[in-house]
PDB file of N, CA, C, O and CB in Angstrom:
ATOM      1  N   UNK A   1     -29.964  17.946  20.555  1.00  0.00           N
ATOM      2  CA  UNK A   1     -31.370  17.764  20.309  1.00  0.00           C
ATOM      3  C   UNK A   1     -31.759  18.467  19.002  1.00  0.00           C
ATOM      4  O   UNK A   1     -32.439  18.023  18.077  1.00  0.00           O
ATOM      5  CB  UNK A   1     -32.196  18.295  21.493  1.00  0.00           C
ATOM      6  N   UNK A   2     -31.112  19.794  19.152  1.00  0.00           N
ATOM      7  CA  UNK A   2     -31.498  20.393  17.634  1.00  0.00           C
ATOM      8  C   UNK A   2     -30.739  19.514  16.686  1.00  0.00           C
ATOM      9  O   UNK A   2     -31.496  19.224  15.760  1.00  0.00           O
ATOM     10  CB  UNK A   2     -31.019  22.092  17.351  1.00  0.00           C
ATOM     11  N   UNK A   3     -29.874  19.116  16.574  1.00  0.00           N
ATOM     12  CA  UNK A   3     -29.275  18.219  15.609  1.00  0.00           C
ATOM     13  C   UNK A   3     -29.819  17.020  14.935  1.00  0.00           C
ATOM     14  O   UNK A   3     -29.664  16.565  13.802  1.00  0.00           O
ATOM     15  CB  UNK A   3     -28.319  17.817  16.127  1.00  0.00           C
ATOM     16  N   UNK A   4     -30.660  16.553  16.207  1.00  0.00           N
ATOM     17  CA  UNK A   4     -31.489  15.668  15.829  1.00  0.00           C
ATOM     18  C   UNK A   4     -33.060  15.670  15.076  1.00  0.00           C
ATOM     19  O   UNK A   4     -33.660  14.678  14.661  1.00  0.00           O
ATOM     20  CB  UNK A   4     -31.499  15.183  16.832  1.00  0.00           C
ATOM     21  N   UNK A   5     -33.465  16.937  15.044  1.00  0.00           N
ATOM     22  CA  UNK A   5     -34.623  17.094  14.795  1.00  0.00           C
ATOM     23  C   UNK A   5     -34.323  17.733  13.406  1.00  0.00           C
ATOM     24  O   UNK A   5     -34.911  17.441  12.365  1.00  0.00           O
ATOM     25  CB  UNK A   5     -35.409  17.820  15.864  1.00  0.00           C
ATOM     26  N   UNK A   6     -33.350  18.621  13.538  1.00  0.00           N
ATOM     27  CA  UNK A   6     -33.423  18.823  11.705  1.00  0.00           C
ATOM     28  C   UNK A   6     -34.029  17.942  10.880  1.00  0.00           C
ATOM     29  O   UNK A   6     -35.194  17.922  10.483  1.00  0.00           O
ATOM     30  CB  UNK A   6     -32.098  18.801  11.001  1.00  0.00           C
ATOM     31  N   UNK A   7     -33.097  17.194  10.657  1.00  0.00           N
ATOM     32  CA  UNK A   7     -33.355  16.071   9.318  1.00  0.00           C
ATOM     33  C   UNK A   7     -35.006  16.286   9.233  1.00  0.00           C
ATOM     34  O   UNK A   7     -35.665  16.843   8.356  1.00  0.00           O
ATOM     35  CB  UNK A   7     -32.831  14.043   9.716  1.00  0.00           C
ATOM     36  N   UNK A   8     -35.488  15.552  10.631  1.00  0.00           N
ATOM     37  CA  UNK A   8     -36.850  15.897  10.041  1.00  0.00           C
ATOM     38  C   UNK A   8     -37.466  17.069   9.745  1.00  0.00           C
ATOM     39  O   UNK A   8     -38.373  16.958   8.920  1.00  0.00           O
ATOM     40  CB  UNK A   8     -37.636  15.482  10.672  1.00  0.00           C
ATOM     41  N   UNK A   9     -37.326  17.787  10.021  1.00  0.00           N
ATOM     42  CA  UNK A   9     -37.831  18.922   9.598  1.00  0.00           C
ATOM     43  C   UNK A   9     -37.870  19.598   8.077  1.00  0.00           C
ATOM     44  O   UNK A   9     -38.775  20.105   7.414  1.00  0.00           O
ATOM     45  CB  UNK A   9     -37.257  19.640  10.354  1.00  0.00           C
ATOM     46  N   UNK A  10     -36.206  19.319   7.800  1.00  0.00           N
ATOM     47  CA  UNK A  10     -36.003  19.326   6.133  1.00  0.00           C
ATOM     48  C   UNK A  10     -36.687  18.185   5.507  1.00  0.00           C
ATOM     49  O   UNK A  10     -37.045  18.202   4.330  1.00  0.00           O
ATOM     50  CB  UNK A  10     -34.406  19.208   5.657  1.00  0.00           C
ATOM     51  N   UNK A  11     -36.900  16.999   6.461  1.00  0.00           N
ATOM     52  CA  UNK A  11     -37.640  16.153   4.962  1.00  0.00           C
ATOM     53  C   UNK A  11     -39.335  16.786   5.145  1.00  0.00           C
ATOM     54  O   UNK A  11     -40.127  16.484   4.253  1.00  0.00           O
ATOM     55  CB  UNK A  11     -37.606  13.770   5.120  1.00  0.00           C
ATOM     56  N   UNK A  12     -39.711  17.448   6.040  1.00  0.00           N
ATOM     57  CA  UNK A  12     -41.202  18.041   6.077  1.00  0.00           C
ATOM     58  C   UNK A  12     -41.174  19.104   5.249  1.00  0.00           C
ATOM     59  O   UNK A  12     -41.956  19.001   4.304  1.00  0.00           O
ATOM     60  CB  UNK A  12     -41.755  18.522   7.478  1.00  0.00           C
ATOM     61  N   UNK A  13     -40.399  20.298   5.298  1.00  0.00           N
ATOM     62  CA  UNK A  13     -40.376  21.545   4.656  1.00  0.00           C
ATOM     63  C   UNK A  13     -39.682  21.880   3.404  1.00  0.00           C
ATOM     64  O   UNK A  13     -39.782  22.866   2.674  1.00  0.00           O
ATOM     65  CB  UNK A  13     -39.954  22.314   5.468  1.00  0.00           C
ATOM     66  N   UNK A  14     -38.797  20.591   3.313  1.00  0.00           N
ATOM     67  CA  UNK A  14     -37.805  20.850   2.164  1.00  0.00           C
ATOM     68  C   UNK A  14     -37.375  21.959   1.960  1.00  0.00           C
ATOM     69  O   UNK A  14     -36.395  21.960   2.704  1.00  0.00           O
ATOM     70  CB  UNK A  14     -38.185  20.566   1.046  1.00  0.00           C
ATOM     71  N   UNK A  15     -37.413  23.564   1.164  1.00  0.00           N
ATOM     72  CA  UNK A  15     -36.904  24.204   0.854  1.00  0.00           C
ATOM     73  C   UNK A  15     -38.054  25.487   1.560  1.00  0.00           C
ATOM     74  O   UNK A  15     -37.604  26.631   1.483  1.00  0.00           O
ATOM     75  CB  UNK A  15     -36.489  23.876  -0.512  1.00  0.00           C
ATOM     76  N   UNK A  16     -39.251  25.366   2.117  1.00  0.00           N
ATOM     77  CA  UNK A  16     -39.670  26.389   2.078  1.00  0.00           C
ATOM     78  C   UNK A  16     -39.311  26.597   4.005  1.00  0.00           C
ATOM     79  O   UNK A  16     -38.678  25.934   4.826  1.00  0.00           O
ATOM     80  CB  UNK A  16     -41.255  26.397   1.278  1.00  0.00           C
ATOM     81  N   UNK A  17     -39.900  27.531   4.041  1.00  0.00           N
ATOM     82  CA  UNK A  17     -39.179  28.167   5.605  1.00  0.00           C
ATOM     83  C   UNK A  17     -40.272  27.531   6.361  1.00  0.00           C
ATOM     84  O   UNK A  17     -41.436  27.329   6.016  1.00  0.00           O
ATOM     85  CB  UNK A  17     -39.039  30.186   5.945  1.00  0.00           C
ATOM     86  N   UNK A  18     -39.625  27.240   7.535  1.00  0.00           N
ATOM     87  CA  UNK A  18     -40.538  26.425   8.283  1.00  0.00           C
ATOM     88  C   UNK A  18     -41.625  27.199   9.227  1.00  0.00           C
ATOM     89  O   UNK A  18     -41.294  27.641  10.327  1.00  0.00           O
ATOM     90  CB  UNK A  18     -39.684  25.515   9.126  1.00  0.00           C
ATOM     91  N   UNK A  19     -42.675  27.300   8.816  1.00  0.00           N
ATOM     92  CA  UNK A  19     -44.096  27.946   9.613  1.00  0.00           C
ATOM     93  C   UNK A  19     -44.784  26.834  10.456  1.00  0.00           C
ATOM     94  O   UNK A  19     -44.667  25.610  10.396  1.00  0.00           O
ATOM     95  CB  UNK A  19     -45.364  28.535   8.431  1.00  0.00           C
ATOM     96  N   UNK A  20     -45.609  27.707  11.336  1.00  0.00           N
ATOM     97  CA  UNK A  20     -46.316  26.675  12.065  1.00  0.00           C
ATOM     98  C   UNK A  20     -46.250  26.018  13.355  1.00  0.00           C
ATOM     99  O   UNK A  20     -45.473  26.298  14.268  1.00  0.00           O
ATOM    100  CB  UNK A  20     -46.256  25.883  11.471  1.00  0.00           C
ATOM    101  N   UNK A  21     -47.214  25.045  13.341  1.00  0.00           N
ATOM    102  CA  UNK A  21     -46.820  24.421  14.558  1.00  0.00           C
ATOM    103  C   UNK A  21     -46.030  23.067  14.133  1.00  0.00           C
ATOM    104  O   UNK A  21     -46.390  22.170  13.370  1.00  0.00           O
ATOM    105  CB  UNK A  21     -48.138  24.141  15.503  1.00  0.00           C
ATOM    106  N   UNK A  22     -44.848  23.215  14.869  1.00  0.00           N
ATOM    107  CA  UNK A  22     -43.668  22.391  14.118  1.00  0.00           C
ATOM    108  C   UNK A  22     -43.694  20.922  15.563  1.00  0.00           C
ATOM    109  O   UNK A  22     -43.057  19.917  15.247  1.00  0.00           O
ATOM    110  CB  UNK A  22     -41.648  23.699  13.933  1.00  0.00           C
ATOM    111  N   UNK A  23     -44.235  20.902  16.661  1.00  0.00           N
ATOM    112  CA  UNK A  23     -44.440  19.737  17.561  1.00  0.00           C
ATOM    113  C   UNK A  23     -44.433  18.870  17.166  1.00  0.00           C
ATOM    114  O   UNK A  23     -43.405  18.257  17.455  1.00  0.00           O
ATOM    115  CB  UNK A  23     -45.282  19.587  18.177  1.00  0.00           C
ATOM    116  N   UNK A  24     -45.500  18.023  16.184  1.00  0.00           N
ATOM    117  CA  UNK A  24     -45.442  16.809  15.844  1.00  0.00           C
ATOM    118  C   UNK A  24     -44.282  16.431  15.392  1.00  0.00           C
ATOM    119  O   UNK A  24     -43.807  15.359  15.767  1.00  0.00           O
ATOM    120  CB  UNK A  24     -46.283  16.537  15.087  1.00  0.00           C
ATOM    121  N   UNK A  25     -43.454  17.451  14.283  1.00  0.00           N
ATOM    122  CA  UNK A  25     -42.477  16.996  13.805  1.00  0.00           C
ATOM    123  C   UNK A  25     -41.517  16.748  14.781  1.00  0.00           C
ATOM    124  O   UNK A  25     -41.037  15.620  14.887  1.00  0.00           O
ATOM    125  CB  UNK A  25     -42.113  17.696  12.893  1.00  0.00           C
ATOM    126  N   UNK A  26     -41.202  17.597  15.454  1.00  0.00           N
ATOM    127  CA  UNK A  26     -40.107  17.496  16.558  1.00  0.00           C
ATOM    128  C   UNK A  26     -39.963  16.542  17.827  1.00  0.00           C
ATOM    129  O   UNK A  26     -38.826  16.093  17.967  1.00  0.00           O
ATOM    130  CB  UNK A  26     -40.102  18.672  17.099  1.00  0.00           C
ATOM    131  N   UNK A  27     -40.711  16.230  18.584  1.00  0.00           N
ATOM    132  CA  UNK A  27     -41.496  15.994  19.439  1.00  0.00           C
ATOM    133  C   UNK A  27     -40.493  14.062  19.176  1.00  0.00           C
ATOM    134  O   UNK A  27     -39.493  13.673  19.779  1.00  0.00           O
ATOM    135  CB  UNK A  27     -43.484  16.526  19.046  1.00  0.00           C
ATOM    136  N   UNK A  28     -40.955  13.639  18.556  1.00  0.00           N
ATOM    137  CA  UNK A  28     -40.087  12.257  18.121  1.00  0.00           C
ATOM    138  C   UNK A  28     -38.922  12.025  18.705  1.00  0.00           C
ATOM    139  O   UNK A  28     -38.563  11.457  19.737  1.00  0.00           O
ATOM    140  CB  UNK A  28     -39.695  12.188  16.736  1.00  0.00           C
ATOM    141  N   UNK A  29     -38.141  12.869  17.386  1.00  0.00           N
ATOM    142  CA  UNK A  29     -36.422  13.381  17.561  1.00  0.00           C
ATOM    143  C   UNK A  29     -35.968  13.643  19.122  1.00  0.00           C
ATOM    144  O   UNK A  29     -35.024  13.057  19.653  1.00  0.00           O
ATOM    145  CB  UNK A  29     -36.130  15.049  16.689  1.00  0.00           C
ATOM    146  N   UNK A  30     -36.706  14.510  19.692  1.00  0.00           N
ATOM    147  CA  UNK A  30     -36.513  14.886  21.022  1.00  0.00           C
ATOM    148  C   UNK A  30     -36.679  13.564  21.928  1.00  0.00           C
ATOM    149  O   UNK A  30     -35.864  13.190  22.770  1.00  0.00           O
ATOM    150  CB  UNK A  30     -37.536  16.046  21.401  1.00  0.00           C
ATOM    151  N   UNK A  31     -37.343  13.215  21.745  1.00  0.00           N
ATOM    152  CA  UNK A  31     -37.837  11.631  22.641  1.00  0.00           C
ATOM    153  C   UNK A  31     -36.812  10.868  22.396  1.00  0.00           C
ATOM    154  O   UNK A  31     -36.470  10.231  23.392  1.00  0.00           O
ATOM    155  CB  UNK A  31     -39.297  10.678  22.116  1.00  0.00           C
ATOM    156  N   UNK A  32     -36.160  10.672  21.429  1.00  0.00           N
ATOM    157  CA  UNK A  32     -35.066   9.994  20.962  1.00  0.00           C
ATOM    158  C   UNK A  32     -33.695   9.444  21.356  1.00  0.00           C
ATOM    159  O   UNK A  32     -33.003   8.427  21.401  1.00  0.00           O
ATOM    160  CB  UNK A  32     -34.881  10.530  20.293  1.00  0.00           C
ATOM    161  N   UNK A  33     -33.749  11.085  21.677  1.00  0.00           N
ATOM    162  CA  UNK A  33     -31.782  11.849  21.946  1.00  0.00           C
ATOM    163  C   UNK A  33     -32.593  11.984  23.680  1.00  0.00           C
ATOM    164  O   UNK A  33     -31.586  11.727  24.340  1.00  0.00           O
ATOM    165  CB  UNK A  33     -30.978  14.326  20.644  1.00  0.00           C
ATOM    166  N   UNK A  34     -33.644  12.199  24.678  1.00  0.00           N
ATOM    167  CA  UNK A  34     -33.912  13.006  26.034  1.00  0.00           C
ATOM    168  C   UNK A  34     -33.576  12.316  26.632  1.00  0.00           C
ATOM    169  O   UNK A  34     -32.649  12.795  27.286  1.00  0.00           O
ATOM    170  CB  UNK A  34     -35.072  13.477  26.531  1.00  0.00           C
ATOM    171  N   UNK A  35     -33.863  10.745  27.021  1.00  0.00           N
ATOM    172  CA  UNK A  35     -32.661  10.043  27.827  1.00  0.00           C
ATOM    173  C   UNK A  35     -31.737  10.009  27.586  1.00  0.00           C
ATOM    174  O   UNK A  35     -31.154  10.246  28.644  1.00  0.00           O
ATOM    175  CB  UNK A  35     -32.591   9.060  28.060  1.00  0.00           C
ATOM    176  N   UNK A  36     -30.550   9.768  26.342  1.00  0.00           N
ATOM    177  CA  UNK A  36     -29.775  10.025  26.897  1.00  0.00           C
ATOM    178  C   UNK A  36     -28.800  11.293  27.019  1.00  0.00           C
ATOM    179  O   UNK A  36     -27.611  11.163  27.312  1.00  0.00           O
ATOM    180  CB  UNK A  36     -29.470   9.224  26.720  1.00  0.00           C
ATOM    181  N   UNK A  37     -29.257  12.225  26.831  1.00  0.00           N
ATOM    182  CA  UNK A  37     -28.720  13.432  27.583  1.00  0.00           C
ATOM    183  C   UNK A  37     -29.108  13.905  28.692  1.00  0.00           C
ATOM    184  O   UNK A  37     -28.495  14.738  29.360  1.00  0.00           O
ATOM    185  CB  UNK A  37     -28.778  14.380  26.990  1.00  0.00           C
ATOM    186  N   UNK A  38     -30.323  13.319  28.999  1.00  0.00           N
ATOM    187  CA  UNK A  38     -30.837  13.225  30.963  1.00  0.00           C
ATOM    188  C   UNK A  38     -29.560  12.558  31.720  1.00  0.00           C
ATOM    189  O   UNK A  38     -28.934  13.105  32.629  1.00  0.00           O
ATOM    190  CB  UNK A  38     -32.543  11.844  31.400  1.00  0.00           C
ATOM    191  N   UNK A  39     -29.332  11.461  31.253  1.00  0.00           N
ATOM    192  CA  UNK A  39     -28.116  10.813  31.764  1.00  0.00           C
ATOM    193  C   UNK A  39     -26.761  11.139  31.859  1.00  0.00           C
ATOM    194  O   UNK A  39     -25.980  10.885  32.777  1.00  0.00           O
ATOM    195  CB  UNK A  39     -28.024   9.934  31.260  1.00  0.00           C
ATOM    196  N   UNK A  40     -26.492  11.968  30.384  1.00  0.00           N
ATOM    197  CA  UNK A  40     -25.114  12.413  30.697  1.00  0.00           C
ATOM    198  C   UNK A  40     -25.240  13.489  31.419  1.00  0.00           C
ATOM    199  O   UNK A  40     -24.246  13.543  32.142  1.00  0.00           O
ATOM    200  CB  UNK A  40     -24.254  12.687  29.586  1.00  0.00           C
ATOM    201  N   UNK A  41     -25.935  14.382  31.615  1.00  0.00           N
ATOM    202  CA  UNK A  41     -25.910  15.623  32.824  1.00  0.00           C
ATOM    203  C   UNK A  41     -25.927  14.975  34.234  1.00  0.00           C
ATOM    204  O   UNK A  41     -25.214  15.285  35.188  1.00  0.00           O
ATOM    205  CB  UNK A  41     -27.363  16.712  32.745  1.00  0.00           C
ATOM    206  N   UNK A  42     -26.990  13.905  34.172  1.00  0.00           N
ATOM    207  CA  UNK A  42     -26.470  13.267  35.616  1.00  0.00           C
ATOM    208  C   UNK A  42     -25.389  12.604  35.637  1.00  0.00           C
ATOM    209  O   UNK A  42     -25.082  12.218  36.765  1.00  0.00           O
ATOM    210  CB  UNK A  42     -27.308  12.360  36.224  1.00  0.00           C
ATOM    211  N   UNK A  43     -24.836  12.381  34.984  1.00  0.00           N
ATOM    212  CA  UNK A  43     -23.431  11.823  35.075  1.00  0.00           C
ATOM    213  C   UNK A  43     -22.445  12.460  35.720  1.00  0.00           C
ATOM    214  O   UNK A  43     -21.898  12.064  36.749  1.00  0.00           O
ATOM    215  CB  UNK A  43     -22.923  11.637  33.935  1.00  0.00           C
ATOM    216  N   UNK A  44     -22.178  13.587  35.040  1.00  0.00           N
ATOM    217  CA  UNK A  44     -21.463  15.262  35.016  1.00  0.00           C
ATOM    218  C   UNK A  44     -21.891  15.765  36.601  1.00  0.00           C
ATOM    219  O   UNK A  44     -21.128  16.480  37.250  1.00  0.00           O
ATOM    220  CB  UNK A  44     -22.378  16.596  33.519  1.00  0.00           C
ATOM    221  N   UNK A  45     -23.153  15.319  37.114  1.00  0.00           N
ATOM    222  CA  UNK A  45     -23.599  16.146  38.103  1.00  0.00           C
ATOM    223  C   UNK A  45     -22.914  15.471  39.566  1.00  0.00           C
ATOM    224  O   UNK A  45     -22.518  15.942  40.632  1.00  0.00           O
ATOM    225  CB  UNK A  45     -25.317  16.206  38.028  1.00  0.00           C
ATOM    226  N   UNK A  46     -23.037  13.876  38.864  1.00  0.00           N
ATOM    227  CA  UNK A  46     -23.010  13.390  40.370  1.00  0.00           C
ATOM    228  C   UNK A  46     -21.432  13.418  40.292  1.00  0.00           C
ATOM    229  O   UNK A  46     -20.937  12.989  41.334  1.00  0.00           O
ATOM    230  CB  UNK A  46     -23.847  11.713  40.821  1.00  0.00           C
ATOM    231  N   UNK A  47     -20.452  13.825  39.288  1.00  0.00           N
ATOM    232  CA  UNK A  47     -18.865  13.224  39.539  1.00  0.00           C
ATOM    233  C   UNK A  47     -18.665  14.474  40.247  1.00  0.00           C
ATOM    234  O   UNK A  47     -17.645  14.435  40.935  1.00  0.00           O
ATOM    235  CB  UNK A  47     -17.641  12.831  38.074  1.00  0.00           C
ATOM    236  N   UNK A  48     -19.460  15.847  40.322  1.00  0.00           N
ATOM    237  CA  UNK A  48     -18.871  16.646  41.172  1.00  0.00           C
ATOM    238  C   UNK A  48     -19.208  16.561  42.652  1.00  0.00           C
ATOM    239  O   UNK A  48     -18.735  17.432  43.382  1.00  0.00           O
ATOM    240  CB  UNK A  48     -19.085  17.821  40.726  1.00  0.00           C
ATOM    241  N   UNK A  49     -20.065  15.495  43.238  1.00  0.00           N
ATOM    242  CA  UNK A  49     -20.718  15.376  44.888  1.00  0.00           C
ATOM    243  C   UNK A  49     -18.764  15.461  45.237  1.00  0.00           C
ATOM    244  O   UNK A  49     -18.051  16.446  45.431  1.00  0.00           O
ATOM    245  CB  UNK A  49     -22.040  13.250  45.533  1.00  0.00           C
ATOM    246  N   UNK A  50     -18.445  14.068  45.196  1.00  0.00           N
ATOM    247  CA  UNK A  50     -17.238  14.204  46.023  1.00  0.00           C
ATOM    248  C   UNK A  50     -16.542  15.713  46.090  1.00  0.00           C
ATOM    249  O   UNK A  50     -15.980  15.969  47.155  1.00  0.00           O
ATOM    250  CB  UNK A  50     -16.208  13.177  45.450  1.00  0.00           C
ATOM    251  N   UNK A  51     -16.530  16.350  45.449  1.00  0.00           N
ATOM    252  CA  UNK A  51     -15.812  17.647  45.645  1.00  0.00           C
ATOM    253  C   UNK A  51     -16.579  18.385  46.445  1.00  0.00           C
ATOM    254  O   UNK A  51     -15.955  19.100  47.229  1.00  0.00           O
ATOM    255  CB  UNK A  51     -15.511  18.408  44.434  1.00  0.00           C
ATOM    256  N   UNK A  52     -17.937  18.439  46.496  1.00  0.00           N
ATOM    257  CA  UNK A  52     -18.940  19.068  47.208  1.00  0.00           C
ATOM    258  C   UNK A  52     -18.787  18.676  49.030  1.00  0.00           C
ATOM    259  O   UNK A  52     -18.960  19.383  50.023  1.00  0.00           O
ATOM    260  CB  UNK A  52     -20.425  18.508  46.454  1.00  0.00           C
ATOM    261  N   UNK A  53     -18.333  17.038  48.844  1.00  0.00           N
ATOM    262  CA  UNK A  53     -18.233  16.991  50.341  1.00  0.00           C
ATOM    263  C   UNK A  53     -17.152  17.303  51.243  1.00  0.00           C
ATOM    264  O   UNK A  53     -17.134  17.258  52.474  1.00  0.00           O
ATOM    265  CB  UNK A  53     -18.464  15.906  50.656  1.00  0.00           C
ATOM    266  N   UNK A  54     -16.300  17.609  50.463  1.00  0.00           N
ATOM    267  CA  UNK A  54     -14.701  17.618  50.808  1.00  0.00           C
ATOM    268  C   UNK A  54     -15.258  19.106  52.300  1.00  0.00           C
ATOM    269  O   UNK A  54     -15.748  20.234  52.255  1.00  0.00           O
ATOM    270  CB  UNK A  54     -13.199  18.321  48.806  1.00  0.00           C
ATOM    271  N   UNK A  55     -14.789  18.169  53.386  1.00  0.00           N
ATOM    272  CA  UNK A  55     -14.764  19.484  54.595  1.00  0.00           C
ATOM    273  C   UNK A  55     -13.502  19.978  55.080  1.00  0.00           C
ATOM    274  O   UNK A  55     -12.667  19.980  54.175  1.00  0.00           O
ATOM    275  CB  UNK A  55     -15.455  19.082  55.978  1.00  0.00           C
ATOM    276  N   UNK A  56     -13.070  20.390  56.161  1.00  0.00           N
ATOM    277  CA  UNK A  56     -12.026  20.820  56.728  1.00  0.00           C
ATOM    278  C   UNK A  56     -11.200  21.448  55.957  1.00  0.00           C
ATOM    279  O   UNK A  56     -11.730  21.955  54.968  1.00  0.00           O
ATOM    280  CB  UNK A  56     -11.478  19.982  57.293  1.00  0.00           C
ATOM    281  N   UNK A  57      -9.882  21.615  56.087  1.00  0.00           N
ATOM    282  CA  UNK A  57      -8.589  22.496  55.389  1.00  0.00           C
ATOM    283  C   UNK A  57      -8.668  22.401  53.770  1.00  0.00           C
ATOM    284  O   UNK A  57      -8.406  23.222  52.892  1.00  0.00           O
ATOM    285  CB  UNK A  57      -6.941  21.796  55.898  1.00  0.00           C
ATOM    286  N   UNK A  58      -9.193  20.903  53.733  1.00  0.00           N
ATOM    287  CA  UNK A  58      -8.991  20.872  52.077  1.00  0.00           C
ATOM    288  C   UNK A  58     -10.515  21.518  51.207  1.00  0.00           C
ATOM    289  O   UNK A  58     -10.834  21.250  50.049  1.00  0.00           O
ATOM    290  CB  UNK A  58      -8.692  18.930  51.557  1.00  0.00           C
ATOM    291  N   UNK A  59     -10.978  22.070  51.805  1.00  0.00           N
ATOM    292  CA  UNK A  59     -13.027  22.301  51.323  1.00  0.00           C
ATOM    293  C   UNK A  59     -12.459  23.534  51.528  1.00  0.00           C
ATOM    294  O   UNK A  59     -12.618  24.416  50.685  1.00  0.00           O
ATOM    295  CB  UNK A  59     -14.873  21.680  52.487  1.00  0.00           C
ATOM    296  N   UNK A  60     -11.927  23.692  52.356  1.00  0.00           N
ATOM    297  CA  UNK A  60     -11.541  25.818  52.165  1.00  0.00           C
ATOM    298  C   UNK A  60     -10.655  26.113  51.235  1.00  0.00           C
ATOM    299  O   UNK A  60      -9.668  25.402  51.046  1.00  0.00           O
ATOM    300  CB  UNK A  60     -10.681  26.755  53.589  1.00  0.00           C
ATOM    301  N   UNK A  61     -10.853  26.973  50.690  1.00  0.00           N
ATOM    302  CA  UNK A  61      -9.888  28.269  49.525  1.00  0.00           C
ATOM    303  C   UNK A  61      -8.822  28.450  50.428  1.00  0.00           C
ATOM    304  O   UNK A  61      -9.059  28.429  51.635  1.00  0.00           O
ATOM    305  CB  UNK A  61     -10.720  30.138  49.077  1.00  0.00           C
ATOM    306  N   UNK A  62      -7.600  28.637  49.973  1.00  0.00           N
ATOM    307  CA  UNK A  62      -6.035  28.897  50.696  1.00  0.00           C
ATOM    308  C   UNK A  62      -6.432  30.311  50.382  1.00  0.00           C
ATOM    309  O   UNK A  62      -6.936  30.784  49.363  1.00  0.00           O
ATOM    310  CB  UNK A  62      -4.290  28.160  49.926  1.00  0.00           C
ATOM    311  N   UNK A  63      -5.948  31.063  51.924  1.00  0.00           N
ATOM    312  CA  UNK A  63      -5.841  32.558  52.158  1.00  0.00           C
ATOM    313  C   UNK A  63      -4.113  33.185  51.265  1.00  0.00           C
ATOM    314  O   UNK A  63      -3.003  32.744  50.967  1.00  0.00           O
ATOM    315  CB  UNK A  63      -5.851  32.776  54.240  1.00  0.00           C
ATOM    316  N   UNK A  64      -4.712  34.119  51.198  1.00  0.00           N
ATOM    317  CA  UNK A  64      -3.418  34.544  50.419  1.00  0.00           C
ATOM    318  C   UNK A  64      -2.386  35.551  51.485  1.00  0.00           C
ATOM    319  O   UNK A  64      -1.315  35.994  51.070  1.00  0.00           O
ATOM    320  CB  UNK A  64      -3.962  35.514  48.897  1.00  0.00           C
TER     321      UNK A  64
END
């Protein structure tokens, strides 16, 4: 997300340091890239259920 919002930001501020309220600028960029990185975390989230359901001998830690 930060990756994405740079650019704009350098074409707003060019060289001077960025003050302010920087939202409008950002706010875009973010909208941009937020689905789909909503999606890849749910992606990531749901491939771990099956491991989550695993019960009996194999859902327990081996005793040492």
């Amino acid at each position: 997300m930060t990756e994405n919002a740079t650019p704009d930001l350098k074409l707003h501020f060019v060289d001077k340091p960025v003050t302010g309220d920087i939202r409008a600028s950002v706010i875009e960029p973010c909208r941009t890239v937020g689905r789909p990185i909503f999606f890849s975390v749910l992606i990531m989230l749901l491939s771990f259920v099956p491991v989550f359901r695993l019960t009996g001998r194999e859902g327990k830690p081996s005793a040492l």
